[in-house]
Every structure is written in C-alpha cells, then in structure tokens.
N, CA, C and O atoms as a GROMACS GRO file, in nm:
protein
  564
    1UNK      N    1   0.081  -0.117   0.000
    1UNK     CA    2   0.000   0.000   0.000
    1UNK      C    3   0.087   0.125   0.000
    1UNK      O    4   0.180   0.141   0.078
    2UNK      N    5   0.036   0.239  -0.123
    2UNK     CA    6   0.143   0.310  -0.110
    2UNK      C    7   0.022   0.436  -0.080
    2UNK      O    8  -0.099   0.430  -0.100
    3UNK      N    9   0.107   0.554  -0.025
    3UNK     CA   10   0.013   0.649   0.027
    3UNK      C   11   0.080   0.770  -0.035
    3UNK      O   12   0.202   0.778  -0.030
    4UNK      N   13   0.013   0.861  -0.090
    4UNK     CA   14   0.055   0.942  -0.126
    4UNK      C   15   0.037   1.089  -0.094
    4UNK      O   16  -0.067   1.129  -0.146
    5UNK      N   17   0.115   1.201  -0.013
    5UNK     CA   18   0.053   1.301   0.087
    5UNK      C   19   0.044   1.392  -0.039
    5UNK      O   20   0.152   1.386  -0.097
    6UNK      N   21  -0.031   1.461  -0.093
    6UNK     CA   22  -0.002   1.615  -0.202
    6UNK      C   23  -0.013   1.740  -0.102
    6UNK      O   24  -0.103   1.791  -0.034
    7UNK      N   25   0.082   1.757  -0.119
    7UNK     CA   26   0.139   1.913  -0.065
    7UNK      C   27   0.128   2.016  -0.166
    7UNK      O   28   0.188   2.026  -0.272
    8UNK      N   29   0.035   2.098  -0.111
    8UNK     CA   30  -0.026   2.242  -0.193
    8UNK      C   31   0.124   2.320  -0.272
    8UNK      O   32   0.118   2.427  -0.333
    9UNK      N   33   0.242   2.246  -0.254
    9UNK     CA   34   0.370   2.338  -0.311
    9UNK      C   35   0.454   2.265  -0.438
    9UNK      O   36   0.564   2.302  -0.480
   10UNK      N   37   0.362   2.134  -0.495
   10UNK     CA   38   0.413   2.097  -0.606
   10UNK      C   39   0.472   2.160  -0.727
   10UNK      O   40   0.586   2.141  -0.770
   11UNK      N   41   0.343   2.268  -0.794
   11UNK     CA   42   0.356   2.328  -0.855
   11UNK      C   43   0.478   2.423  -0.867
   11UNK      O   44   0.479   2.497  -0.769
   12UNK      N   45   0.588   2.449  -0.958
   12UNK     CA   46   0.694   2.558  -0.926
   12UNK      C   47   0.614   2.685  -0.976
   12UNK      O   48   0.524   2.669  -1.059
   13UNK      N   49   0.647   2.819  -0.924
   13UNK     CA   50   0.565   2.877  -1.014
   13UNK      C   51   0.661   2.963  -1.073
   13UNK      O   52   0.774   2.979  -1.026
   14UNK      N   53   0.602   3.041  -1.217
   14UNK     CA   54   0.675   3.063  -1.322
   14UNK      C   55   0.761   3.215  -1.290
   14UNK      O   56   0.685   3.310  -1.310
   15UNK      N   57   0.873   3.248  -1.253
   15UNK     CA   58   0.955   3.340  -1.273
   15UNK      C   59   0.975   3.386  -1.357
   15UNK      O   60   1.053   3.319  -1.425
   16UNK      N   61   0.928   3.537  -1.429
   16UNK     CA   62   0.916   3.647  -1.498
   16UNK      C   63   1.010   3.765  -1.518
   16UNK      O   64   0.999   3.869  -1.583
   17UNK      N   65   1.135   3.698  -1.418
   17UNK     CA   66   1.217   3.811  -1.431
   17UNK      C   67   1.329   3.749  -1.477
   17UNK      O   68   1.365   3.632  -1.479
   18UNK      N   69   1.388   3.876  -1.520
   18UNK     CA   70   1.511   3.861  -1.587
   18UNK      C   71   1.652   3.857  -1.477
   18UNK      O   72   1.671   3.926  -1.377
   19UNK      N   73   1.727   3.764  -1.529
   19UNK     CA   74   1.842   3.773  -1.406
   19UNK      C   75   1.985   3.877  -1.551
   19UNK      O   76   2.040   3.840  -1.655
   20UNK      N   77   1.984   4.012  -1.467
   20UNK     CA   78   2.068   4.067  -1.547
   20UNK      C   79   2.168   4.108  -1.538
   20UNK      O   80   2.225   4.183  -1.616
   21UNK      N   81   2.240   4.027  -1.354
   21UNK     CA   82   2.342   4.016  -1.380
   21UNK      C   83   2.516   3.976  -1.448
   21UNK      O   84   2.629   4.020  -1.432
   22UNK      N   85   2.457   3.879  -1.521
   22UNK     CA   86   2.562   3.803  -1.604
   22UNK      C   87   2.583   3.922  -1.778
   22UNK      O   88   2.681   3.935  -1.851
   23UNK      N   89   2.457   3.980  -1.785
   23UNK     CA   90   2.438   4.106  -1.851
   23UNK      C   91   2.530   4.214  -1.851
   23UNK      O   92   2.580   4.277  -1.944
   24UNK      N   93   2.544   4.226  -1.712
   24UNK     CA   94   2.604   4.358  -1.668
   24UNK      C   95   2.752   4.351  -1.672
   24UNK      O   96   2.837   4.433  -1.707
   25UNK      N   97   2.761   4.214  -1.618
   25UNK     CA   98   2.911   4.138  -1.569
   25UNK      C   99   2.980   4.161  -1.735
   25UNK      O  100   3.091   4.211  -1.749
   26UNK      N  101   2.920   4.129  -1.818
   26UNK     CA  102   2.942   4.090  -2.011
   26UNK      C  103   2.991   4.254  -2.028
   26UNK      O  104   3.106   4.294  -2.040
   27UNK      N  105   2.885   4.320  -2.026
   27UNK     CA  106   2.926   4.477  -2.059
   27UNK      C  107   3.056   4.573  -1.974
   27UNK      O  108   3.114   4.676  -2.010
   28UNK      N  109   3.070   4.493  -1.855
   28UNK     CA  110   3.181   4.578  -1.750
   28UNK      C  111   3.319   4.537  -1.847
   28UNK      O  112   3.402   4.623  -1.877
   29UNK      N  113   3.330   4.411  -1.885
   29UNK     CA  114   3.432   4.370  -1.906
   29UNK      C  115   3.437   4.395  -2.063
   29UNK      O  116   3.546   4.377  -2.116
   30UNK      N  117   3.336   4.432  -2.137
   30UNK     CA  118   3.343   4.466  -2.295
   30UNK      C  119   3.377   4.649  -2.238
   30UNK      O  120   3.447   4.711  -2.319
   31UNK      N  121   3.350   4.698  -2.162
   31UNK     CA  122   3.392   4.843  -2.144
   31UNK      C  123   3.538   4.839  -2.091
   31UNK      O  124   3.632   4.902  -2.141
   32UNK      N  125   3.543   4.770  -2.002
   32UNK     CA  126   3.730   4.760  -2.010
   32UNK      C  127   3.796   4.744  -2.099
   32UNK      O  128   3.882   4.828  -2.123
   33UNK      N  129   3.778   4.619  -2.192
   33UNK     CA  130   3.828   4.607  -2.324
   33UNK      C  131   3.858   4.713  -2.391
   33UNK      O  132   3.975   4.732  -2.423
   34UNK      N  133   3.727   4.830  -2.437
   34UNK     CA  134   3.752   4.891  -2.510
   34UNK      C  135   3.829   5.078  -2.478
   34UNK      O  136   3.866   5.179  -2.539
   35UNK      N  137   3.812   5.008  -2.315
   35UNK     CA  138   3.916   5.130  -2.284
   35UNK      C  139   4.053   5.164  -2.261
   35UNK      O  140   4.116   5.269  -2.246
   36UNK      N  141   4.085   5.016  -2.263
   36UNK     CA  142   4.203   4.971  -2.306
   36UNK      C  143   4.279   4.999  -2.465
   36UNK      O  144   4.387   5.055  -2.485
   37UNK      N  145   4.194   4.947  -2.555
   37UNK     CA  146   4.230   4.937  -2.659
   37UNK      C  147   4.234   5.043  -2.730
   37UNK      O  148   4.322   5.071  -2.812
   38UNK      N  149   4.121   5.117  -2.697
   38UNK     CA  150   4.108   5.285  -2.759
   38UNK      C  151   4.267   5.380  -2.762
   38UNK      O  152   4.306   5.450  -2.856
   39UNK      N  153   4.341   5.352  -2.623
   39UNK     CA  154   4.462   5.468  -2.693
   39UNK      C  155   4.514   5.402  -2.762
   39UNK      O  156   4.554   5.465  -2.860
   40UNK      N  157   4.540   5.291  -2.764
   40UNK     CA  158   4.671   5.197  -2.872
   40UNK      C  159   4.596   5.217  -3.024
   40UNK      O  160   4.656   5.183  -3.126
   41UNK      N  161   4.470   5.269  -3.029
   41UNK     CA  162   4.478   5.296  -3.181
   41UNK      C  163   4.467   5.425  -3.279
   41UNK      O  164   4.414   5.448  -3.387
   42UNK      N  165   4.554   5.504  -3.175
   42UNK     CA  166   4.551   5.632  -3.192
   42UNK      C  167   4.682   5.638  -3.202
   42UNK      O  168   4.747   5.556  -3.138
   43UNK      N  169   4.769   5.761  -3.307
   43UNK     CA  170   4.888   5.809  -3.378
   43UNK      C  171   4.978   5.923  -3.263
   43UNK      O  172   4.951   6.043  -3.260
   44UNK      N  173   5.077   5.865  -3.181
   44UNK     CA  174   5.126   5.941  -3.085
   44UNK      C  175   5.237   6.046  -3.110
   44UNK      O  176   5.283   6.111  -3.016
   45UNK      N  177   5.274   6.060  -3.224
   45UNK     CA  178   5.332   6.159  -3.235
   45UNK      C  179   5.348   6.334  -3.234
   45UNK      O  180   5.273   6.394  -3.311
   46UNK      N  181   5.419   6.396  -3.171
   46UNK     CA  182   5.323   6.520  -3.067
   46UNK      C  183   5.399   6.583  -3.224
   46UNK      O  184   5.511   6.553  -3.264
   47UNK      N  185   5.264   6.710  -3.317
   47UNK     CA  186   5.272   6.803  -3.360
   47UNK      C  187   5.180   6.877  -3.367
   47UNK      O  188   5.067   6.836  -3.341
   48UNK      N  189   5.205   7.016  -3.406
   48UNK     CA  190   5.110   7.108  -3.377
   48UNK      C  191   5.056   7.146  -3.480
   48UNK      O  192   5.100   7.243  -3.542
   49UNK      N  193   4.923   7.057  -3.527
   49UNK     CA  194   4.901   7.096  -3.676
   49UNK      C  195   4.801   7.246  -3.685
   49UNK      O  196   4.733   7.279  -3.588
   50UNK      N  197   4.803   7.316  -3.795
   50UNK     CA  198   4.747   7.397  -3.850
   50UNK      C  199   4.556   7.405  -3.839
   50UNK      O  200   4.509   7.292  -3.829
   51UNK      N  201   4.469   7.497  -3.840
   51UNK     CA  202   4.376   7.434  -3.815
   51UNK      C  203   4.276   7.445  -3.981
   51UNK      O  204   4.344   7.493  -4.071
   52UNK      N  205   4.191   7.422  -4.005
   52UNK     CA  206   4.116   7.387  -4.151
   52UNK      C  207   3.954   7.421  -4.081
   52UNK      O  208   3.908   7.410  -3.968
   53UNK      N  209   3.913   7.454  -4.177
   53UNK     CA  210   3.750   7.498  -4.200
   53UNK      C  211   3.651   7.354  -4.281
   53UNK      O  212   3.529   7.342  -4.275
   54UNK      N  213   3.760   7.250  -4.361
   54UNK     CA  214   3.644   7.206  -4.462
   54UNK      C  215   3.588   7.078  -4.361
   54UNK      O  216   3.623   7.013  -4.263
   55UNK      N  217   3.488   7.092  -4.449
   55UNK     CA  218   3.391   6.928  -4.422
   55UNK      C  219   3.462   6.818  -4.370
   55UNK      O  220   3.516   6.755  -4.461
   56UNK      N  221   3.482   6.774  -4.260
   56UNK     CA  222   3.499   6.659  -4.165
   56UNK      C  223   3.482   6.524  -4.243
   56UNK      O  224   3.389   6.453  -4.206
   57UNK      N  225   3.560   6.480  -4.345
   57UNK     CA  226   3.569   6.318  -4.396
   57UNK      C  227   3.606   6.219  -4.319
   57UNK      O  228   3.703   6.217  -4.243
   58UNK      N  229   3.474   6.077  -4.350
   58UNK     CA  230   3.489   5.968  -4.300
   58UNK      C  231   3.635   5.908  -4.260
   58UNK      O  232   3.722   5.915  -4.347
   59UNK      N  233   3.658   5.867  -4.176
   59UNK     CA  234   3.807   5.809  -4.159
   59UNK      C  235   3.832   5.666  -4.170
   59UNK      O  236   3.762   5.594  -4.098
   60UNK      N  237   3.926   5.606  -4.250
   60UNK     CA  238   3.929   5.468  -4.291
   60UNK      C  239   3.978   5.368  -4.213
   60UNK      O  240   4.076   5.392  -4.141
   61UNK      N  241   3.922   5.248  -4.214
   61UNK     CA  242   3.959   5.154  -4.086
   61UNK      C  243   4.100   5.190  -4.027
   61UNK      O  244   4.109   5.234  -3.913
   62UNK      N  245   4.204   5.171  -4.103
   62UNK     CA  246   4.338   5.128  -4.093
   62UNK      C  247   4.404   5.270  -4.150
   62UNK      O  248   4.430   5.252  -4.268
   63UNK      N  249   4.427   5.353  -4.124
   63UNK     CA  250   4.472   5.512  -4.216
   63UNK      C  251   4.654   5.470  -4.205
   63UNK      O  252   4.715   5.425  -4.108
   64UNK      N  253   4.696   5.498  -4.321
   64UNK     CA  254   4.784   5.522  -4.286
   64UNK      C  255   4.812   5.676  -4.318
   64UNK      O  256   4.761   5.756  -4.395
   65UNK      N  257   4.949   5.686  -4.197
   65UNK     CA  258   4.957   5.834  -4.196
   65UNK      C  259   5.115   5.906  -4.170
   65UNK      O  260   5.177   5.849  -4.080
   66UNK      N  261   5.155   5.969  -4.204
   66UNK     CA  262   5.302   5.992  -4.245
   66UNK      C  263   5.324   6.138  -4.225
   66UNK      O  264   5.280   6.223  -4.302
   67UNK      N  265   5.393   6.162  -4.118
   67UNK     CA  266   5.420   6.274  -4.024
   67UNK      C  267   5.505   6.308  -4.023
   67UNK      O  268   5.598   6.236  -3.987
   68UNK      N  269   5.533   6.468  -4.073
   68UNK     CA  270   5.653   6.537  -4.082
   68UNK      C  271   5.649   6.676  -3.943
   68UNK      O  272   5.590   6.782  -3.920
   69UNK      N  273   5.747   6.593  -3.885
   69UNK     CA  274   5.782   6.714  -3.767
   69UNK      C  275   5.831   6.864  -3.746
   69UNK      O  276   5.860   6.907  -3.858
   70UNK      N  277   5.846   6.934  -3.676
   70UNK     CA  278   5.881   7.038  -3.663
   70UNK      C  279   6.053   7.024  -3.675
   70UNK      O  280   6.111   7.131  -3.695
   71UNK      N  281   6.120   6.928  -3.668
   71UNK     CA  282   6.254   6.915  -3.718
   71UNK      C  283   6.276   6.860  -3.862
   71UNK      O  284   6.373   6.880  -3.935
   72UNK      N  285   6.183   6.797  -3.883
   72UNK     CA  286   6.179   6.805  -4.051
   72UNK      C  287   6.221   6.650  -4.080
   72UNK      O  288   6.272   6.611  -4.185
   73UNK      N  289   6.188   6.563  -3.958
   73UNK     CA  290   6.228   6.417  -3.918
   73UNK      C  291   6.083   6.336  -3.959
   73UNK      O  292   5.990   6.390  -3.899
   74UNK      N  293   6.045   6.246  -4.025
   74UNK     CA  294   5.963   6.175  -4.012
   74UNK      C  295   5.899   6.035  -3.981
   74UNK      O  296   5.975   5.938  -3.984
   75UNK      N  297   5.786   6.019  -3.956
   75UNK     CA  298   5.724   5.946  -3.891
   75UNK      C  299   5.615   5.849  -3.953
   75UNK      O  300   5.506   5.890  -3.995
   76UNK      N  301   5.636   5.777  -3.954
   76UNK     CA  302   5.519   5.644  -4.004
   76UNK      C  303   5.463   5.591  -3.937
   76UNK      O  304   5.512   5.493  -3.881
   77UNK      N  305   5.317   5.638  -3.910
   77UNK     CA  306   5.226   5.580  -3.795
   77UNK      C  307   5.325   5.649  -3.611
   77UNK      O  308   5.356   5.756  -3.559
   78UNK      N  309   5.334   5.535  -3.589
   78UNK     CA  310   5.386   5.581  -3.430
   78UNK      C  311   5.572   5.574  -3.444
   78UNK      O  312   5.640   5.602  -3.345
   79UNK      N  313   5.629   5.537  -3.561
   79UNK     CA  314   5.741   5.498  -3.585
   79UNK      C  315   5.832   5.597  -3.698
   79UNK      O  316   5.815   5.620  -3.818
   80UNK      N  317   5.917   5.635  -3.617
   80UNK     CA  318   6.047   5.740  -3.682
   80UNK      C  319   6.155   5.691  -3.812
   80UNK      O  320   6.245   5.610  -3.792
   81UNK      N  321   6.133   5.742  -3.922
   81UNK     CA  322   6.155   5.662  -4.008
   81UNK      C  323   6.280   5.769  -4.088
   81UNK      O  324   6.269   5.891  -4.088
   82UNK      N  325   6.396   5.693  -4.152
   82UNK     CA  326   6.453   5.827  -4.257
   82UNK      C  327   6.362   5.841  -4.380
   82UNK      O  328   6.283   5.759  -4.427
   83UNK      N  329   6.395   5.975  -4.423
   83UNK     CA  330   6.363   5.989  -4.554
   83UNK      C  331   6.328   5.899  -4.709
   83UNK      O  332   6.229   5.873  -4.777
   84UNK      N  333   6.512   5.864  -4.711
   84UNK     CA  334   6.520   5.789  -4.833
   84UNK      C  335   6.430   5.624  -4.791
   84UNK      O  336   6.414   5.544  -4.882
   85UNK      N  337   6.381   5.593  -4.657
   85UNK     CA  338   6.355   5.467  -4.666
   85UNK      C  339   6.191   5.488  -4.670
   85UNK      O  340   6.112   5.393  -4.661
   86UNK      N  341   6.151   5.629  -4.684
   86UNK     CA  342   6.014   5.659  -4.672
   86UNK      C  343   5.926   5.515  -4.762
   86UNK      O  344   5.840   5.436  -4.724
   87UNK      N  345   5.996   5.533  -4.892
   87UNK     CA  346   5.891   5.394  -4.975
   87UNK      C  347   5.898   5.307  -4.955
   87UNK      O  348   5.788   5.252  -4.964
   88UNK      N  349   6.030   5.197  -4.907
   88UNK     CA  350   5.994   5.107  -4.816
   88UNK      C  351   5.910   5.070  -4.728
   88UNK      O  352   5.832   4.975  -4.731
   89UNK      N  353   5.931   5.170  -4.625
   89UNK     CA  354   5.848   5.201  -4.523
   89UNK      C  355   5.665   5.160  -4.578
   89UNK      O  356   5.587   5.070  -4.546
   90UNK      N  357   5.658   5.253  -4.651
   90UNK     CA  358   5.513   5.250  -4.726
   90UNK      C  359   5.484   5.178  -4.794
   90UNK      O  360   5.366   5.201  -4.820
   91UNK      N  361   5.529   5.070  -4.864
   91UNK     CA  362   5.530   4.935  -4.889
   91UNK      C  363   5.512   4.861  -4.798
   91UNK      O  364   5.406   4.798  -4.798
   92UNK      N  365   5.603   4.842  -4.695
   92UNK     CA  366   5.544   4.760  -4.618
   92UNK      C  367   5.414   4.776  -4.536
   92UNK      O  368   5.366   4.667  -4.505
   93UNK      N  369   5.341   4.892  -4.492
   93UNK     CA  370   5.253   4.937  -4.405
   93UNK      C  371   5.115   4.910  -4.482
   93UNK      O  372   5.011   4.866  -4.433
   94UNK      N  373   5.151   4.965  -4.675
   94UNK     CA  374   5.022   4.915  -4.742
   94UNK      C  375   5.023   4.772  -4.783
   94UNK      O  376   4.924   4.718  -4.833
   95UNK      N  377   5.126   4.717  -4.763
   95UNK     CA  378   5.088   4.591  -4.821
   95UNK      C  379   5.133   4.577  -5.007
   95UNK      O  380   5.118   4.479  -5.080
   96UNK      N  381   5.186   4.703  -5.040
   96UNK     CA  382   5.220   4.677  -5.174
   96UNK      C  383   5.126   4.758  -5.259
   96UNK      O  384   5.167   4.780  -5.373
   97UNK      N  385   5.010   4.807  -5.227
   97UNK     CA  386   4.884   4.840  -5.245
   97UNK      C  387   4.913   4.994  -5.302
   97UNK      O  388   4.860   5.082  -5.234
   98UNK      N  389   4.990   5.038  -5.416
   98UNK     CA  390   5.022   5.206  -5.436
   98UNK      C  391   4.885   5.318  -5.418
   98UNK      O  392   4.894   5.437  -5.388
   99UNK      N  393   4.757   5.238  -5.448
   99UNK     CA  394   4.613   5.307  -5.456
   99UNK      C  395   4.560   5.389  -5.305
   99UNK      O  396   4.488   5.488  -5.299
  100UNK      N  397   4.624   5.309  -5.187
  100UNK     CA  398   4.591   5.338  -5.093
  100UNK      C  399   4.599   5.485  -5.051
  100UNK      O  400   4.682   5.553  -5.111
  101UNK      N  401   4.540   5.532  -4.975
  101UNK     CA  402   4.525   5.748  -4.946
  101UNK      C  403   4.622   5.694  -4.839
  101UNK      O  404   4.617   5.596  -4.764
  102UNK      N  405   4.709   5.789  -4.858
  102UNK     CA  406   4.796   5.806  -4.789
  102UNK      C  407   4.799   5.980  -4.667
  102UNK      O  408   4.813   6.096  -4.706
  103UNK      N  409   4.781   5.936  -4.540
  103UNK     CA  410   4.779   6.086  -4.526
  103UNK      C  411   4.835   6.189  -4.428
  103UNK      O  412   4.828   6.165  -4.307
  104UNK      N  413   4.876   6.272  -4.460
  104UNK     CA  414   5.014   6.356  -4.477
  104UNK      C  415   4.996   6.439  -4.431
  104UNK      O  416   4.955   6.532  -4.500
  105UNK      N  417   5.014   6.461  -4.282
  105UNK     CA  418   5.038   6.572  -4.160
  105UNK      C  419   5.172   6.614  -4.121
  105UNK      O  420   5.272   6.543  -4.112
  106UNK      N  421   5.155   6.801  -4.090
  106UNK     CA  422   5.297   6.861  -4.106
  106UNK      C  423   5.261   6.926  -4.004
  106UNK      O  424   5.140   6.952  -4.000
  107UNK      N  425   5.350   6.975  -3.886
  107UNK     CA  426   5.398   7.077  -3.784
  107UNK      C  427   5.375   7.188  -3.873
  107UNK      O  428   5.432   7.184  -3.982
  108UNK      N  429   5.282   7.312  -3.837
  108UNK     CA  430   5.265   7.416  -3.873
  108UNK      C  431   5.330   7.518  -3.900
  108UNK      O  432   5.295   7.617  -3.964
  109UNK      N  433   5.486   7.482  -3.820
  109UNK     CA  434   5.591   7.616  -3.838
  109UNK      C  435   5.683   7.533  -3.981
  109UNK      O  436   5.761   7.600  -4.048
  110UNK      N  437   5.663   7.414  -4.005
  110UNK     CA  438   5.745   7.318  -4.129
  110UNK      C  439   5.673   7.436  -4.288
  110UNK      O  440   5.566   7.469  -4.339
  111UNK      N  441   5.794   7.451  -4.300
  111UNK     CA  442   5.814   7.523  -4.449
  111UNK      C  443   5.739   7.454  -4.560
  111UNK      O  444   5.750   7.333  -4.575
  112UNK      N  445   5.650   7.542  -4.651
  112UNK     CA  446   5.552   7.456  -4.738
  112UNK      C  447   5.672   7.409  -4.853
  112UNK      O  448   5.641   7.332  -4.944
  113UNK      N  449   5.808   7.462  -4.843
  113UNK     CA  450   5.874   7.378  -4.976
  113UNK      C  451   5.956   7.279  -4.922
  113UNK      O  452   6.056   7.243  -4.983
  114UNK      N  453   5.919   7.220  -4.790
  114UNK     CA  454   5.951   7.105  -4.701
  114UNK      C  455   5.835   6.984  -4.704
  114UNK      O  456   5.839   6.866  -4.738
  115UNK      N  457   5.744   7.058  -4.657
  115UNK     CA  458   5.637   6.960  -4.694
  115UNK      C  459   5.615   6.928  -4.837
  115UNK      O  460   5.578   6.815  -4.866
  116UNK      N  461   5.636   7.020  -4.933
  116UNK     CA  462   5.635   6.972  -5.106
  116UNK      C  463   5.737   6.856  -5.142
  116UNK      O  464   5.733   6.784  -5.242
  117UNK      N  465   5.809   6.854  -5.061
  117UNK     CA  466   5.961   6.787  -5.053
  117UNK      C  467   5.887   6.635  -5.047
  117UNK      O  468   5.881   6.562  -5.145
  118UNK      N  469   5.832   6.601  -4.916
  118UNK     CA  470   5.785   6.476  -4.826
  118UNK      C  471   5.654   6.421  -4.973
  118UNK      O  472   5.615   6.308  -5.002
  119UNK      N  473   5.624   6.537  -5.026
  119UNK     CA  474   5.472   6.508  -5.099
  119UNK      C  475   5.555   6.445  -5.216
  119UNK      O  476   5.537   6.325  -5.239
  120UNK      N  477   5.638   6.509  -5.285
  120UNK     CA  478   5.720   6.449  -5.391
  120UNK      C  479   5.745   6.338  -5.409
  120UNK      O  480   5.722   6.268  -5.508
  121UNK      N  481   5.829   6.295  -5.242
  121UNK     CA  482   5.882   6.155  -5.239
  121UNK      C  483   5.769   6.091  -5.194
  121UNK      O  484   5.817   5.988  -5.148
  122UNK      N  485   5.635   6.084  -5.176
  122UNK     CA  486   5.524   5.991  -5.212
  122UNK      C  487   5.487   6.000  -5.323
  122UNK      O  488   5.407   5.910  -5.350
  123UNK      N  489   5.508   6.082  -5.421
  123UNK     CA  490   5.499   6.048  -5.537
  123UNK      C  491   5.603   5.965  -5.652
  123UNK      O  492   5.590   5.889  -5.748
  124UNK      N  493   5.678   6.009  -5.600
  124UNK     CA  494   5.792   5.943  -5.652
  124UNK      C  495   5.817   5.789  -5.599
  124UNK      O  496   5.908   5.727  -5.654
  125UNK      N  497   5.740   5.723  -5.492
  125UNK     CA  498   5.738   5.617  -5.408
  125UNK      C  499   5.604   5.522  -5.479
  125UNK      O  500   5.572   5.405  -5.460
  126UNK      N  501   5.540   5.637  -5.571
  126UNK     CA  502   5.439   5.538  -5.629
  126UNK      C  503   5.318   5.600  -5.591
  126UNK      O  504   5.229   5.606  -5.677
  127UNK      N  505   5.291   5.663  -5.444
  127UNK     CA  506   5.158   5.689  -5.374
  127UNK      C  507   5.125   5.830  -5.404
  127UNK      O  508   5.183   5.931  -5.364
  128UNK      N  509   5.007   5.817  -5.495
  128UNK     CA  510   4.940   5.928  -5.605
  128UNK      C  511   4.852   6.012  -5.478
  128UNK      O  512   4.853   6.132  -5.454
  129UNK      N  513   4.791   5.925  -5.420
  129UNK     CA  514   4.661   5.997  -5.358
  129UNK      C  515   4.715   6.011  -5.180
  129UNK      O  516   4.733   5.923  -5.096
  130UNK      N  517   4.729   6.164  -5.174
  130UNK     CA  518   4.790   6.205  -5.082
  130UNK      C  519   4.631   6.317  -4.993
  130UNK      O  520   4.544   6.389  -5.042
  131UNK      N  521   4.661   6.281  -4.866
  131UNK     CA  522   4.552   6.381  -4.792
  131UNK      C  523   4.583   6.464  -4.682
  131UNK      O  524   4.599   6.377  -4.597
  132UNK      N  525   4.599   6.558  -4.631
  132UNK     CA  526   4.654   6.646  -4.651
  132UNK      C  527   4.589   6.662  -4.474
  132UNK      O  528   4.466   6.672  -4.486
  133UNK      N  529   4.625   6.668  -4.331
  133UNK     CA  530   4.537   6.640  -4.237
  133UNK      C  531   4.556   6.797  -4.145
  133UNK      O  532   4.657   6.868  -4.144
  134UNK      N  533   4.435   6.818  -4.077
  134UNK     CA  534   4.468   6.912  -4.014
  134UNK      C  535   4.366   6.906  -3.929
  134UNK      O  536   4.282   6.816  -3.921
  135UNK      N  537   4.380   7.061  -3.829
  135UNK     CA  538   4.272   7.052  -3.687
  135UNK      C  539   4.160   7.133  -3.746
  135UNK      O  540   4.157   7.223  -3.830
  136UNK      N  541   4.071   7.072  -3.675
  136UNK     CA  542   3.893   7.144  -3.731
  136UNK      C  543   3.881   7.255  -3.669
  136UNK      O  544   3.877   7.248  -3.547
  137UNK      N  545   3.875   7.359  -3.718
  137UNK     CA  546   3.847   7.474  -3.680
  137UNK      C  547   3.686   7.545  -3.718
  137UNK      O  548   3.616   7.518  -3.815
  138UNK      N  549   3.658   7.642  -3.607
  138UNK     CA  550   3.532   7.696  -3.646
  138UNK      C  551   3.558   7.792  -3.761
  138UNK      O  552   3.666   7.847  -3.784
  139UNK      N  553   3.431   7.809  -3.838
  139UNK     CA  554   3.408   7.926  -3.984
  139UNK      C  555   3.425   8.018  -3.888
  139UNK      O  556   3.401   8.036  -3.769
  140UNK      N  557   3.495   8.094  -4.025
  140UNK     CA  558   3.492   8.248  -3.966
  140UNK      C  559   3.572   8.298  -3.894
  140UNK      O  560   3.553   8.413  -3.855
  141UNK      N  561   3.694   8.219  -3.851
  141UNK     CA  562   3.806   8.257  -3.722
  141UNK      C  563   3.934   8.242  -3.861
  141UNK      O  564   4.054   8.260  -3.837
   0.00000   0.00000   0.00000
C-alpha cells in the first residue's frame, strides 16, 4: 500500500524576471576592453598641426599616416623613419597596395617647400593619392 501526501507546493511557479546580472558582468568587461584598446589605436606623435574649416571626412579603418615634424624628421604611424627609406616604409605598411590614401600631416611652423619635398617623395614612391590632415576649426576665425 502506497500512500501518497499532495502538498499544496508541487507546482513551481513561473519566474518572470530577468536575471541581469551576467548582462552587466558581459558589458563591464566589454567596457574595459575597449578602454584599453582605444589609446593603442591612436597616432602618438606630438605636432602642432594647423587648423582647416572644410567638411569633416569619413576616416578609414586602418589610415595610414606619415608625419613630418617640426625638425623636418619623419614618422610612419607611431614609428620614426629616414627619408630615403620613406617607400619602403610605405610598402610595407600598405601591403604593396600604391592606390591606398595616404595621409600627410605637417607641424605648422614646417616650411611649405619642405612639406612639397615629403609630398614628392610619395609620389615618386608610387603613392598618387595624398591627404593632406589638419585641426577642425570653427568658420569664420
């Protein structure tokens, strides 16, 4: 003989809420990530560029960018490079790729037949399409 007691607490009843801590835990650690990673993909070389009025263009995943200093020394990405090895240099960074925009920031006190100099030898290196970078300034100043 088997007996069977039913207790009014069989039933589970249905929980409606959301558990959002494992949520929160996901996003703390995707916000560290990306606050981490954010300065390392930024160009550290200190110059004092000039400032510009035009229209604010999209910026490309991977830019490369080629920096002529106030000593007239330049720079590839975060890395100090000579002159004559400038196309090397830019070969290796595009991948071989001559089509790529290449773009070309100067210290504001650097002589424009210095910077014509740096523009030359990307042309002369193969790299046609040169862009020319500066600080956004308000109209009218």
């Amino acid at each position: 003989m088997a007996i069977r007691l039913k207790h009014a607490s069989d039933d589970l009843a249905e929980n409606h809420e959301i558990n959002v801590t494992p949520f929160i835990d996901v996003m703390l650690v995707l916000l560290i990530i990306f606050m981490v990673a954010a300065p390392l993909a930024t160009v550290d070389v200190p110059v004092d560029l000039p400032a510009s009025t035009a229209e604010q263009q999209p910026r490309p995943q991977k830019p490369i960018i080629v920096t002529l200093k106030q000593d007239l020394s330049l720079a590839l990405g975060n890395d100090m490079i000579a002159r004559d090895a400038l196309g090397a240099a830019l070969d290796g960074a595009a991948g071989g790729d001559k089509t790529q925009r290449i773009f070309l920031r100067a210290d504001k006190s650097v002589d424009y037949g210095d910077l014509m100099n740096v523009m030359n030898d990307l042309r002369a290196a193969g790299y046609l399409k040169v862009a020319l970078l500066g600080l956004e300034a308000m109209p009218g100043r």
